[in-house]
Backbone as XML, in Angstrom:
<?xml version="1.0"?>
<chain id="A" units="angstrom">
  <residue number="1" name="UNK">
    <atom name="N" x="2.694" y="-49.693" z="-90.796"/>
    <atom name="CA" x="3.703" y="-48.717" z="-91.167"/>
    <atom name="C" x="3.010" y="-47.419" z="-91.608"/>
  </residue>
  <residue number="2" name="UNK">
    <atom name="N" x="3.378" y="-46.463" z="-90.790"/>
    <atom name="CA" x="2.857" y="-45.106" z="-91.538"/>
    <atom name="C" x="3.593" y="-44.287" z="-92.600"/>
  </residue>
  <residue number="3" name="UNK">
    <atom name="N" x="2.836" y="-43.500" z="-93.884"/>
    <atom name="CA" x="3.382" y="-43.350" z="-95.129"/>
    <atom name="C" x="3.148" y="-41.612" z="-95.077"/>
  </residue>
  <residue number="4" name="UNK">
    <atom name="N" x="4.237" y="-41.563" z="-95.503"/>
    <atom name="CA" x="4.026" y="-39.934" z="-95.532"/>
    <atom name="C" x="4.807" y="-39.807" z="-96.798"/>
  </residue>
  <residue number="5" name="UNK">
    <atom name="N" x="4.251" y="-38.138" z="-97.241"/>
    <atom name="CA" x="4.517" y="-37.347" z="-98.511"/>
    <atom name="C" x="4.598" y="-36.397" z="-98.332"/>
  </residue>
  <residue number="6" name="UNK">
    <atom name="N" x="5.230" y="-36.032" z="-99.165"/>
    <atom name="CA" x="5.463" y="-33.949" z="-99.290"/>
    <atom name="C" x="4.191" y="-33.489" z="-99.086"/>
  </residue>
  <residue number="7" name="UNK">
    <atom name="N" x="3.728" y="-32.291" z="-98.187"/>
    <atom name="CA" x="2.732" y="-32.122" z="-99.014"/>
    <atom name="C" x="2.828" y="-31.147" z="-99.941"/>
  </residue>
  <residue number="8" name="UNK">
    <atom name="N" x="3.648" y="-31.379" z="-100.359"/>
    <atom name="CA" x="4.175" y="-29.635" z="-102.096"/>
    <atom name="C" x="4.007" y="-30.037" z="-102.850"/>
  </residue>
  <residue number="9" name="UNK">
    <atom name="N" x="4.771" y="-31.328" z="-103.048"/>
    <atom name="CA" x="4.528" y="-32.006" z="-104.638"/>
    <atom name="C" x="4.483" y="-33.261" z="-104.404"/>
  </residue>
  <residue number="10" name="UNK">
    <atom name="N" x="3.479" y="-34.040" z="-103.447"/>
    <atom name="CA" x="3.204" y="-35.354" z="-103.481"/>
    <atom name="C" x="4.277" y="-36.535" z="-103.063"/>
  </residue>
  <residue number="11" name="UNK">
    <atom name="N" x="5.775" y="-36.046" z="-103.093"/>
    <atom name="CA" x="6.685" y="-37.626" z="-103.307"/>
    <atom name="C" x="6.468" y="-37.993" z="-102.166"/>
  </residue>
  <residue number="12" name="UNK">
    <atom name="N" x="6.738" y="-39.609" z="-102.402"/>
    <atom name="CA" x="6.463" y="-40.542" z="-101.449"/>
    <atom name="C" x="7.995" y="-40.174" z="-100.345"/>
  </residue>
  <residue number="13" name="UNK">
    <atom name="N" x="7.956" y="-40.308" z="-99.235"/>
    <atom name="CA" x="8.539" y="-40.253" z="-98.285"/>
    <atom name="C" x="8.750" y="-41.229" z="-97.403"/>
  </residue>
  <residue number="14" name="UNK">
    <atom name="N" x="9.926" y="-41.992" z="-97.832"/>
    <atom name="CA" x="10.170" y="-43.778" z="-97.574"/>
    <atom name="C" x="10.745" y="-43.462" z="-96.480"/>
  </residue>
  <residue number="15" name="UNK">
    <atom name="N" x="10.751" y="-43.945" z="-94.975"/>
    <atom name="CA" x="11.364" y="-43.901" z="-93.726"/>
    <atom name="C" x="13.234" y="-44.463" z="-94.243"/>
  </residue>
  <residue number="16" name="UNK">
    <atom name="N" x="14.181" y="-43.630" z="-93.947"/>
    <atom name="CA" x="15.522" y="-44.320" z="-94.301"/>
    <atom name="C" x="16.003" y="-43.660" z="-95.618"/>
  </residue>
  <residue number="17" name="UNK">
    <atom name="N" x="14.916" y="-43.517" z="-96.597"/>
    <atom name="CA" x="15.500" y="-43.348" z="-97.609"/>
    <atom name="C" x="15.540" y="-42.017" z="-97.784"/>
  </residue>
  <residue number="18" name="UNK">
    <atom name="N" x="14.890" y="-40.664" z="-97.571"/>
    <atom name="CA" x="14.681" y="-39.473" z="-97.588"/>
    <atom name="C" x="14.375" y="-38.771" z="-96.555"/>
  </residue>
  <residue number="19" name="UNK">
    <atom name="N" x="15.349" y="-37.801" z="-96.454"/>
    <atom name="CA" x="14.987" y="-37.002" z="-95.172"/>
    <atom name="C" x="13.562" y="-36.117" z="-95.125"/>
  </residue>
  <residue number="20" name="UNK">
    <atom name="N" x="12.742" y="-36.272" z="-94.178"/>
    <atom name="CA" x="11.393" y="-35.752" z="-93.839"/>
    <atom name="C" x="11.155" y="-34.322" z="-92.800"/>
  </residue>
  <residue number="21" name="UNK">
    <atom name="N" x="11.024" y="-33.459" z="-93.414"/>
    <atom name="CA" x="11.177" y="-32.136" z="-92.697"/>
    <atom name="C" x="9.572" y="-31.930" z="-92.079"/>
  </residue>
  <residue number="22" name="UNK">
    <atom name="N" x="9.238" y="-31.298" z="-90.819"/>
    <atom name="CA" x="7.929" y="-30.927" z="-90.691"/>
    <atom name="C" x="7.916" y="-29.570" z="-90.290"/>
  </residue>
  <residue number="23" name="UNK">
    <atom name="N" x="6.881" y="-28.781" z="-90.792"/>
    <atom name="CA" x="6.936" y="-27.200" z="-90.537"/>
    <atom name="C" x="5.387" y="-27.430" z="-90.502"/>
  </residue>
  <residue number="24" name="UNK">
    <atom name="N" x="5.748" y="-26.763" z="-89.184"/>
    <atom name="CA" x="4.191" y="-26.676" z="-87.907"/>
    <atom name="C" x="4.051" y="-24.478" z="-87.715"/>
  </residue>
  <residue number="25" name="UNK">
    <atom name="N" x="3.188" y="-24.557" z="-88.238"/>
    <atom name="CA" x="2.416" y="-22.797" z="-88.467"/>
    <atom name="C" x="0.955" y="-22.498" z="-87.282"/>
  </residue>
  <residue number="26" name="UNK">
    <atom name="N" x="1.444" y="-21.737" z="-86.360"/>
    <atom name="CA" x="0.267" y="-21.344" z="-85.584"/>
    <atom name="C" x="-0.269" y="-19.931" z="-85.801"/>
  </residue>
  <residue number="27" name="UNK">
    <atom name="N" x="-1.474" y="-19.921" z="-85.882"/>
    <atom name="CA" x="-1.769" y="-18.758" z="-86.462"/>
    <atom name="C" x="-2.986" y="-18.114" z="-85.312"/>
  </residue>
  <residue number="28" name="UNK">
    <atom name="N" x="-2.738" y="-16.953" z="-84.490"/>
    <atom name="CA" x="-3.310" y="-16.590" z="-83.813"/>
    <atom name="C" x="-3.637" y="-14.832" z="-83.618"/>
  </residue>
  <residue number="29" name="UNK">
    <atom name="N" x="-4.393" y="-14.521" z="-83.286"/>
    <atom name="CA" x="-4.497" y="-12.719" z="-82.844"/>
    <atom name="C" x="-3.971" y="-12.327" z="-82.003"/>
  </residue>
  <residue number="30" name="UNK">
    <atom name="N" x="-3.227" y="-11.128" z="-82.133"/>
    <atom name="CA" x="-2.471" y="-10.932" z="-81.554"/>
    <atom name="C" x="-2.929" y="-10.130" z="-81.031"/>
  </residue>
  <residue number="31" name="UNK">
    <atom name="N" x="-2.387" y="-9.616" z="-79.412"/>
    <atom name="CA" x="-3.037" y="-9.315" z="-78.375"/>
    <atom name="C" x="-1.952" y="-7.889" z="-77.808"/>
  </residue>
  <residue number="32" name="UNK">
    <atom name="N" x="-2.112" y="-6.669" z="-78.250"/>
    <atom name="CA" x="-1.597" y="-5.729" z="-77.995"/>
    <atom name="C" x="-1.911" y="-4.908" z="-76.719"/>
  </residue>
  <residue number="33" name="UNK">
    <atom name="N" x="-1.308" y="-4.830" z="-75.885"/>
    <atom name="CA" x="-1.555" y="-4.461" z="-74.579"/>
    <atom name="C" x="-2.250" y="-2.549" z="-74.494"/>
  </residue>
  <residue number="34" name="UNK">
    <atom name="N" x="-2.769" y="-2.689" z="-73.807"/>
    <atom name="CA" x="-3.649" y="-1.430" z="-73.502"/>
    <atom name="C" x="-2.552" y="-0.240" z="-73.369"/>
  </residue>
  <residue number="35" name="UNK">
    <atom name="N" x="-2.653" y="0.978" z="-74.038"/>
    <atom name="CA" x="-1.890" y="2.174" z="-73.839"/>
    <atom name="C" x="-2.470" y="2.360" z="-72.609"/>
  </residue>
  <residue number="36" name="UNK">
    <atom name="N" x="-1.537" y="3.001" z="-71.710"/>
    <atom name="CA" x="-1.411" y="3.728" z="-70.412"/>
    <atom name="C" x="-2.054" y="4.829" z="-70.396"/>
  </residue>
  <residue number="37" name="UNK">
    <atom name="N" x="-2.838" y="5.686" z="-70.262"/>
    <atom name="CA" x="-3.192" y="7.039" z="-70.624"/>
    <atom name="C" x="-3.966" y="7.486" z="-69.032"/>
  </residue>
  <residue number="38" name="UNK">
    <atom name="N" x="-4.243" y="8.749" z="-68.949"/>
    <atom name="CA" x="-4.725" y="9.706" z="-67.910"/>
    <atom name="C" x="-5.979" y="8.111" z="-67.072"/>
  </residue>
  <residue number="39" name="UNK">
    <atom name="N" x="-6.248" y="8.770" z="-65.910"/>
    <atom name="CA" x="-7.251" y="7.724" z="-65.642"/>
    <atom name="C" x="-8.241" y="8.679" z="-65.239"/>
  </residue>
  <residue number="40" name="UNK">
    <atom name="N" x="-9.534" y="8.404" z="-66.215"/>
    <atom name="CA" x="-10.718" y="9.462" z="-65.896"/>
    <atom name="C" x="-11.664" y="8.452" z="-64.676"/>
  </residue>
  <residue number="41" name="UNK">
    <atom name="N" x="-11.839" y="10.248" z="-64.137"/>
    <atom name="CA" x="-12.537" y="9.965" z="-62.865"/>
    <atom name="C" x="-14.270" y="9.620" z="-63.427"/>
  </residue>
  <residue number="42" name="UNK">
    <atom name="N" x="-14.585" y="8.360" z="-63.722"/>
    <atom name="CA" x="-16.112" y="7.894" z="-64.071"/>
    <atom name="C" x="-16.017" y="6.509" z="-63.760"/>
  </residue>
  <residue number="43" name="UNK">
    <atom name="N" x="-17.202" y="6.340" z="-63.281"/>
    <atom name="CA" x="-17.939" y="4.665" z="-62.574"/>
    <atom name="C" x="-17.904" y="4.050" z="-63.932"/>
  </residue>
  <residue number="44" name="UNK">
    <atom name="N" x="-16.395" y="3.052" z="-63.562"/>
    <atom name="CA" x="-16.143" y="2.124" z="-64.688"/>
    <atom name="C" x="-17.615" y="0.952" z="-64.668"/>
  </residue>
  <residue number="45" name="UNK">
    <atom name="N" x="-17.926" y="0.598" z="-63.387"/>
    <atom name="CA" x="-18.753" y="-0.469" z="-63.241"/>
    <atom name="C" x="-20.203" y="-0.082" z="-63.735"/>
  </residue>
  <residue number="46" name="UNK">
    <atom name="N" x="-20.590" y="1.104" z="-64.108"/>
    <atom name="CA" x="-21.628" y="1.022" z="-65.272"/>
    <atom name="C" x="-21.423" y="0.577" z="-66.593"/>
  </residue>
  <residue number="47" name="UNK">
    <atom name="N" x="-20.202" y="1.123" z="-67.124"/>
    <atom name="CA" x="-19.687" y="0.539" z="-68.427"/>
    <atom name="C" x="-19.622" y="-1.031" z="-68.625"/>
  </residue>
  <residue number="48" name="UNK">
    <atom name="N" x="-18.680" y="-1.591" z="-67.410"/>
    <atom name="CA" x="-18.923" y="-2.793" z="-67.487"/>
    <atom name="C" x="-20.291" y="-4.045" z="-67.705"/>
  </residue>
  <residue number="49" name="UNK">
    <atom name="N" x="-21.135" y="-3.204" z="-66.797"/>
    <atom name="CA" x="-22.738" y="-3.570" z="-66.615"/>
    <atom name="C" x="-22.972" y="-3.796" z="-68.221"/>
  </residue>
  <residue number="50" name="UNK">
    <atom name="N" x="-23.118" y="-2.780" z="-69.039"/>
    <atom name="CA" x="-23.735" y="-2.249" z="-70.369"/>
    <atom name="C" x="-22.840" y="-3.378" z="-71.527"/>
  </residue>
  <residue number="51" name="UNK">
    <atom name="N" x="-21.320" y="-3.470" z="-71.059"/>
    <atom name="CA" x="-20.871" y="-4.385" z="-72.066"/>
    <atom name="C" x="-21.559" y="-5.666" z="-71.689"/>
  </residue>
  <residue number="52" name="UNK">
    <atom name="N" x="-21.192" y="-6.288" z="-70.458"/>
    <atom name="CA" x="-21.805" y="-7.862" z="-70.244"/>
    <atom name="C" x="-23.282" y="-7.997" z="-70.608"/>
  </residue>
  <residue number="53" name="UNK">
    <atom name="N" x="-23.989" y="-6.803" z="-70.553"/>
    <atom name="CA" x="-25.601" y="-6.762" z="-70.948"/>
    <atom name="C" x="-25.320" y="-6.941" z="-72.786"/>
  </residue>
  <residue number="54" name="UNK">
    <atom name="N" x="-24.239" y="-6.188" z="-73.243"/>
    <atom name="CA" x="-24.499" y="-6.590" z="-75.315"/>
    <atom name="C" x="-23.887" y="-7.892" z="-75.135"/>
  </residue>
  <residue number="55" name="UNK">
    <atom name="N" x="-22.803" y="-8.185" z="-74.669"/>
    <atom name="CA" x="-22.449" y="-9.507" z="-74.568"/>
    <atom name="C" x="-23.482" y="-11.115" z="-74.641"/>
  </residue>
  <residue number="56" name="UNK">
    <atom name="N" x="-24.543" y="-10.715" z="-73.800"/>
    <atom name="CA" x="-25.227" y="-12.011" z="-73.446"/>
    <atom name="C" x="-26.609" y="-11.647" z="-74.571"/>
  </residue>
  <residue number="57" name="UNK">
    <atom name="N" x="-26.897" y="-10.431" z="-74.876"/>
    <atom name="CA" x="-28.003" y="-9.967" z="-75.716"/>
    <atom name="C" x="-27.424" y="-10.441" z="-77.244"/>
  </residue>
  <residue number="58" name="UNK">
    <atom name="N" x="-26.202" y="-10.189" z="-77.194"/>
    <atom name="CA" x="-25.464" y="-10.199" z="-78.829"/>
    <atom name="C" x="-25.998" y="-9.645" z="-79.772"/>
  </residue>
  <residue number="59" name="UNK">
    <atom name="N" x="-26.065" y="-8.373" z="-79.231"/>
    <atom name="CA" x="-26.587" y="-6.955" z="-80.419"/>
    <atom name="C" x="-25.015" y="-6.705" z="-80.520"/>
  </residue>
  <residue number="60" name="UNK">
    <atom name="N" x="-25.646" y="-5.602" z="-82.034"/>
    <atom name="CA" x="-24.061" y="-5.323" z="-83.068"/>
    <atom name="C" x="-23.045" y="-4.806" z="-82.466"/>
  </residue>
  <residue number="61" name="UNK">
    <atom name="N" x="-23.203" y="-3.796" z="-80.859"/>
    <atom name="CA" x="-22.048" y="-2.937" z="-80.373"/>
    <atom name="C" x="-21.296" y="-4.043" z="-79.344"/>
  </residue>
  <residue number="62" name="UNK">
    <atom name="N" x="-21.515" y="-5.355" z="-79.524"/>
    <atom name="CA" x="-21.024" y="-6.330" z="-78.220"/>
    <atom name="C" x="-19.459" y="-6.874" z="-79.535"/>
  </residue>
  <residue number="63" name="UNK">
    <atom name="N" x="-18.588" y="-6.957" z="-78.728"/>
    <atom name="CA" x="-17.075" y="-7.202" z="-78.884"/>
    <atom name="C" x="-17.503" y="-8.406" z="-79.234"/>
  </residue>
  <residue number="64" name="UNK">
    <atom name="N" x="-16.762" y="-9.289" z="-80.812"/>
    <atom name="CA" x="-16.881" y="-10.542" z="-81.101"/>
    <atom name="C" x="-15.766" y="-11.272" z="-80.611"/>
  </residue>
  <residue number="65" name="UNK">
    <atom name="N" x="-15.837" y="-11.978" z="-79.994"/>
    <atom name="CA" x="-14.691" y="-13.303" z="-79.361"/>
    <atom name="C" x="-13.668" y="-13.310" z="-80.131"/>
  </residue>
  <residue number="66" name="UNK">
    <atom name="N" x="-11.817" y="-13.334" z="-80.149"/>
    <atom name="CA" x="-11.225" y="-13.924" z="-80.783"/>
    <atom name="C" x="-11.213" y="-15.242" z="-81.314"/>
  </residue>
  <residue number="67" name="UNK">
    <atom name="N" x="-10.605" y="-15.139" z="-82.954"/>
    <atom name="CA" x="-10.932" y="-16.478" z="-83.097"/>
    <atom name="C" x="-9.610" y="-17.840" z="-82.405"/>
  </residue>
  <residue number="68" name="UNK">
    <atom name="N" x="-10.271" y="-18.880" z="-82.404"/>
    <atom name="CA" x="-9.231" y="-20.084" z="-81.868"/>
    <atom name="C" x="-7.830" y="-20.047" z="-82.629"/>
  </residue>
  <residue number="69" name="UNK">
    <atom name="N" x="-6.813" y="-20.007" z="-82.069"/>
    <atom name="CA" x="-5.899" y="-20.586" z="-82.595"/>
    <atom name="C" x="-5.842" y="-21.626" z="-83.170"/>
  </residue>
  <residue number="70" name="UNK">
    <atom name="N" x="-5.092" y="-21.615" z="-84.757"/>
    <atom name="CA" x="-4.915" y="-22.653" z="-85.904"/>
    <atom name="C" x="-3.468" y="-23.240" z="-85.552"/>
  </residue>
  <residue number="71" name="UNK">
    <atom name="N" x="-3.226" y="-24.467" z="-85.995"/>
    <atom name="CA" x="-2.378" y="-24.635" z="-86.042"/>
    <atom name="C" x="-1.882" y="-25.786" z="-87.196"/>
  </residue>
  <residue number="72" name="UNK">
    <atom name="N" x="-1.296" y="-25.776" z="-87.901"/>
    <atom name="CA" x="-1.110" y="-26.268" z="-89.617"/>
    <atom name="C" x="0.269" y="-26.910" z="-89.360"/>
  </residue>
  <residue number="73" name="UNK">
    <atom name="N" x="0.215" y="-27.954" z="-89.417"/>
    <atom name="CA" x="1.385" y="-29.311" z="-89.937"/>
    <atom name="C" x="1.913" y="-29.516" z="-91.319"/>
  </residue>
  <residue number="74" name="UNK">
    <atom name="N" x="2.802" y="-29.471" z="-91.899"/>
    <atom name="CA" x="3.073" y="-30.057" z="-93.023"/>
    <atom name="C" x="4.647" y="-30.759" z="-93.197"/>
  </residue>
  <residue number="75" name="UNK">
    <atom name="N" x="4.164" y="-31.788" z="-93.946"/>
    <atom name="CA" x="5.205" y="-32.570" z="-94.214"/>
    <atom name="C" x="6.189" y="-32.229" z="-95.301"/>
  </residue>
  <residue number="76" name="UNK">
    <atom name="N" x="7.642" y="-32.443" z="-95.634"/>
    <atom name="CA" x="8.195" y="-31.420" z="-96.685"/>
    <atom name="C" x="9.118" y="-32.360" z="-96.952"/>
  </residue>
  <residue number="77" name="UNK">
    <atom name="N" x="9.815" y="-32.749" z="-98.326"/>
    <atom name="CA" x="10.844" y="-33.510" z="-98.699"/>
    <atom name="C" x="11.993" y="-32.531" z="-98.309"/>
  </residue>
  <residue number="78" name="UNK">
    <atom name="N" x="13.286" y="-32.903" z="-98.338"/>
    <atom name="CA" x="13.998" y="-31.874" z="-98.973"/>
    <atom name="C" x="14.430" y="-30.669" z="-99.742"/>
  </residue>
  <residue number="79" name="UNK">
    <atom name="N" x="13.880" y="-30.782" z="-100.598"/>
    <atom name="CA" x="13.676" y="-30.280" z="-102.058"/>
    <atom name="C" x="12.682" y="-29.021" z="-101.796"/>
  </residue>
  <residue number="80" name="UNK">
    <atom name="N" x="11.434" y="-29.141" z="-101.492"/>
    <atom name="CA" x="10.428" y="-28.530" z="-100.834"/>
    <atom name="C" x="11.015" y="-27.594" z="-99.287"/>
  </residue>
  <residue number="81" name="UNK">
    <atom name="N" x="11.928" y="-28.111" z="-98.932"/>
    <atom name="CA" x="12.121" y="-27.799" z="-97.229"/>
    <atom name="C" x="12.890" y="-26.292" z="-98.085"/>
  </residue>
  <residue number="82" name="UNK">
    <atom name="N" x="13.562" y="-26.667" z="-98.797"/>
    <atom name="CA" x="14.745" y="-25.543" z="-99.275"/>
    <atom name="C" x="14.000" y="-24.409" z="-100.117"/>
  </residue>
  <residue number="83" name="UNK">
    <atom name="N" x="12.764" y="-24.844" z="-100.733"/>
    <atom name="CA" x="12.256" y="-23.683" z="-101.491"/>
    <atom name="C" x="10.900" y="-22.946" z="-100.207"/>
  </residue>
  <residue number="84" name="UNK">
    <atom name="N" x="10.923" y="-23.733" z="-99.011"/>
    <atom name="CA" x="9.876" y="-23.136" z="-98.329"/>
    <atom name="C" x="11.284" y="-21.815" z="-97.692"/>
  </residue>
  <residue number="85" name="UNK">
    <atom name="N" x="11.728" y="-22.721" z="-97.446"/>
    <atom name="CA" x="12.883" y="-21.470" z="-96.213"/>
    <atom name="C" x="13.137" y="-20.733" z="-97.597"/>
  </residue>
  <residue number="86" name="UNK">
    <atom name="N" x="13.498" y="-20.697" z="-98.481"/>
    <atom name="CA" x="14.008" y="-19.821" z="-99.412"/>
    <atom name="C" x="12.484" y="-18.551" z="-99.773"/>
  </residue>
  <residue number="87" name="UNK">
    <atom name="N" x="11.299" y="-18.837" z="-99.601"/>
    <atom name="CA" x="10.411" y="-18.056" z="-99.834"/>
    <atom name="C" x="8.908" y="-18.681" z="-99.225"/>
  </residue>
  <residue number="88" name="UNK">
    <atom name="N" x="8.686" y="-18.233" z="-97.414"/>
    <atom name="CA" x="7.964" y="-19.295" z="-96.972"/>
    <atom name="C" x="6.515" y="-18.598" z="-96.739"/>
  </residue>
  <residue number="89" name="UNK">
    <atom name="N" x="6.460" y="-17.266" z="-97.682"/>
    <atom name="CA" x="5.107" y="-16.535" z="-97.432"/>
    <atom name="C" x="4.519" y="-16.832" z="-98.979"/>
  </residue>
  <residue number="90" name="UNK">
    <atom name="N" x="5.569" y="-17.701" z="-100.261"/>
    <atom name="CA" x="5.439" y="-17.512" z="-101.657"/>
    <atom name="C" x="4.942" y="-16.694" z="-102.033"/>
  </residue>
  <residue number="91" name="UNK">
    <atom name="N" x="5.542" y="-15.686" z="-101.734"/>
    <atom name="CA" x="5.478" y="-14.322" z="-102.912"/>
    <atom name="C" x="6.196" y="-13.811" z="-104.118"/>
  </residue>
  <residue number="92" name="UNK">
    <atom name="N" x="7.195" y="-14.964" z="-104.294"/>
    <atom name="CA" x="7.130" y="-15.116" z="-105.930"/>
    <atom name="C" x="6.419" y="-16.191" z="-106.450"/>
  </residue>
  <residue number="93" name="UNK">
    <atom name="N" x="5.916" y="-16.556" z="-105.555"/>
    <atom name="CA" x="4.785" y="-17.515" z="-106.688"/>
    <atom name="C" x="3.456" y="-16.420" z="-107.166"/>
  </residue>
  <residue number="94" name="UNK">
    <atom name="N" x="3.715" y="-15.356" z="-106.634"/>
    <atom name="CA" x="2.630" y="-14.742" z="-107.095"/>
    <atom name="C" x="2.452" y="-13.687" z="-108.085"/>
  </residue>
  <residue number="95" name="UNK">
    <atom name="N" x="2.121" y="-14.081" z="-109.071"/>
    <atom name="CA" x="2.525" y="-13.191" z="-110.516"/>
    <atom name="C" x="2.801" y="-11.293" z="-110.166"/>
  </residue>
  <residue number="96" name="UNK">
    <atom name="N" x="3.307" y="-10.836" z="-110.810"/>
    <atom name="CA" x="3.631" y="-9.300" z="-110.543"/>
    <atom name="C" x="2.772" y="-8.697" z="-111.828"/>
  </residue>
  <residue number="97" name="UNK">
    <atom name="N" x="2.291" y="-7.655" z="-111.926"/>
    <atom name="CA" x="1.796" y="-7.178" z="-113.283"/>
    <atom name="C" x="2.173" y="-5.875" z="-113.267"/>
  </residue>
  <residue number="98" name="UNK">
    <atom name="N" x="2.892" y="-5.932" z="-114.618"/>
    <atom name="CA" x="3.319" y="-4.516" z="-115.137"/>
    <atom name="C" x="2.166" y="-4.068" z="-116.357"/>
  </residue>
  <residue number="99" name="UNK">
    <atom name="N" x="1.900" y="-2.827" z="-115.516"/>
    <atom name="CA" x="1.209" y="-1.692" z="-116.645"/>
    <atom name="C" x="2.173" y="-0.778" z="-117.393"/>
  </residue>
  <residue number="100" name="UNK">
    <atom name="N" x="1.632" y="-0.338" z="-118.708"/>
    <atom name="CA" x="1.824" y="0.361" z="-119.640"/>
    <atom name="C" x="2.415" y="1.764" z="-119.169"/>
  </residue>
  <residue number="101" name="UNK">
    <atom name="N" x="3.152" y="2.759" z="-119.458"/>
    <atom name="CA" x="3.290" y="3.776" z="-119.061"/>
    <atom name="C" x="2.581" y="4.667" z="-119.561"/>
  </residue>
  <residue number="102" name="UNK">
    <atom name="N" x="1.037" y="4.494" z="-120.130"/>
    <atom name="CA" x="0.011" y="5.605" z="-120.825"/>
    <atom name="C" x="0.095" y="6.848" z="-120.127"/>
  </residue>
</chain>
């Protein structure tokens, strides 16, 4: 038998007895498409040459790889399901600080 729990606040999560919510988070770079602009008349295929040359050298001006897509599972009671949808970036869990008006 497999046993699952919140993972927010631990409760046990009995098959039958409590409803079991799962919230699955992929987290990836996002990939903004190239502006359109004038097309200058210069031999792209030297440029290209010079990138695949930092590429395989891996000196500092060579483009670093995106990273892999994450992807994060969690298990949620009820209770938990309602305070994630109610605030699912928790930014009131995160204290506010008021300064003085000096």
């Amino acid at each position: 038998m497999v046993h699952y729990s919140c993972d927010r606040c631990s409760k046990s999560l009995l098959s039958g007895e409590d409803s079991r919510y799962v919230v699955r988070i992929e987290v990836y770079a996002a990939h903004e498409p190239a502006e359109l602009g004038e097309v200058a008349d210069s031999d792209h295929l030297d440029e290209l040459s010079e990138y695949l040359d930092e590429i395989e050298t891996g000196e500092p001006g060579a483009v670093p790889a995106p990273a892999a897509p994450q992807i994060l599972k969690f298990d949620l009671c009820a209770a938990c399901r309602k305070k994630f949808l109610k605030d699912p970036l928790s930014r009131e869990a995160v204290p506010k600080l008021k300064f003085s008006k000096n």
